[in-house]
N, C-alpha and C positions, 0 to 999 in steps of 0.2 A: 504494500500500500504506500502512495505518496501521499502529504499532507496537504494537496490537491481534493485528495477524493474525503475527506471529514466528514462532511454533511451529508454525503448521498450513502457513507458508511453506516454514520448515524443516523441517519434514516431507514433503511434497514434494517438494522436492530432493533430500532424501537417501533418500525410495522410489523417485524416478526411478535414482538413479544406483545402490543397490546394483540394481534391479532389471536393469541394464546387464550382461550377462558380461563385457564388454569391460572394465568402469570396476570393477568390482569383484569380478577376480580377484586381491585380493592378501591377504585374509585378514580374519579376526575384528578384530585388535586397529587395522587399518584403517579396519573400520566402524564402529568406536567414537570414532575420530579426525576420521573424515568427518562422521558422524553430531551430533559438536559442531560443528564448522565449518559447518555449514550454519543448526543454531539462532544461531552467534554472528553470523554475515554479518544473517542475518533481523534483529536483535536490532538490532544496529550500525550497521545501513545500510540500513535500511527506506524512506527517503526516494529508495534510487537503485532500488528493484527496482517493476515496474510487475505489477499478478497479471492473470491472466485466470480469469476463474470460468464455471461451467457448473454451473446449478442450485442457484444460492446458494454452491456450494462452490470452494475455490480449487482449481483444474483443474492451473494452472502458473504459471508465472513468468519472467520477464527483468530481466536489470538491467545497468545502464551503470555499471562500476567503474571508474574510471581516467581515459583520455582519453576526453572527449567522444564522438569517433569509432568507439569500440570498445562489442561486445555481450561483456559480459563472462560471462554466463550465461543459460542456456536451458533450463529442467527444468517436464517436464509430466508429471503423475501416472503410473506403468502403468496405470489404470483408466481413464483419458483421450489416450492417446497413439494416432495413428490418426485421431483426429478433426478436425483441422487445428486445434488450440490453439498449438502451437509456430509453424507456419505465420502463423498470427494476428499471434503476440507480437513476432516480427520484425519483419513487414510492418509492423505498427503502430510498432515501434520505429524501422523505415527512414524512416515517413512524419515520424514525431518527428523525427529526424536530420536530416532533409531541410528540412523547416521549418525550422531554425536555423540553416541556410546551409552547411552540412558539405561538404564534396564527395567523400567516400568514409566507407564503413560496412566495420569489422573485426570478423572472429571467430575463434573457432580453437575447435581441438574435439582429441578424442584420435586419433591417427593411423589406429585399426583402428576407429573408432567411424563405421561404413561410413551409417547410416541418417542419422547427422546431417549428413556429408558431404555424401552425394545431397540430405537439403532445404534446406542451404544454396546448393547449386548450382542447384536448382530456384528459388528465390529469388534468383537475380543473383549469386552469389558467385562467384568465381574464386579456387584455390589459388594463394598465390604464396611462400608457402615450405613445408617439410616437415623437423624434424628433432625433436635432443634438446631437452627444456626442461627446469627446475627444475618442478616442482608443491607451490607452498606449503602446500596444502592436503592433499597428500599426502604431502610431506615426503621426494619423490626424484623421480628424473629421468624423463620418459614422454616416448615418442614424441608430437609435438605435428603437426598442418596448421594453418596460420596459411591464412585464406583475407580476401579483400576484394571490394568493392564500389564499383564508380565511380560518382557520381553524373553 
């Protein structure tokens, strides 16, 4: 990603996720909370997020926050979801992972957010914890699956 593509990043992300029932049952003045955090992440950390495009345009995205180890985000347009873009951005991210000598790939996702579950499991992932977490970006506590990957 250049820091060109910010807003059409964050845009994405954040039509992936209200389009979610699951991630954005909790109101207006949450969409407006998320809906920054997702332009600021693009903005601020453009160097860690990788895009995937389809027809010139950005489809979705991924990005490695934190430890090395960890997929810290995964959001593919609702216009584009279906078509193996998210599927892509892992794999592509695992093969990245892998090449650096890692021996294990994390992610975690929202507890009830059942579609990300299944393709991270389709994907090699195994659950190995399930509970409450903080959500900084939502600013309280959500059920969380923490899932991983042996290399």
């Amino acid at each position: 990603m250049i820091a060109a593509d910010a807003d059409s990043v964050g845009r994405v992300g954040f039509e992936a996720w209200a389009a979610n029932p699951v991630l954005n049952a909790y109101g207006v003045d949450m969409m407006v909370r998320i809906r920054l955090s997702f332009r600021r992440f693009a903005q601020d950390r453009f160097s860690l997020i990788t895009i995937g495009e389809l027809g010139g345009e950005i489809a979705g995205w991924t990005a490695r926050e934190g430890a090395r180890d960890y997929i810290s985000d995964l959001w593919v347009s609702p216009a584009h979801q279906g078509l193996g873009i998210g599927s892509a951005l892992v794999s592509a991210t695992l093969r990245e992972m892998r090449s650096e000598g890692l021996k294990r790939a994390r992610i975690d996702t929202h507890a009830a957010n059942e579609s990300a579950i299944r393709l991270y499991k389709d994907l090699g992932f195994s659950i190995v914890w399930r509970g409450m977490q903080h959500s900084p970006s939502m600013g309280m506590m959500v059920e969380k699956v923490k899932m991983q990957q042996v290399f």
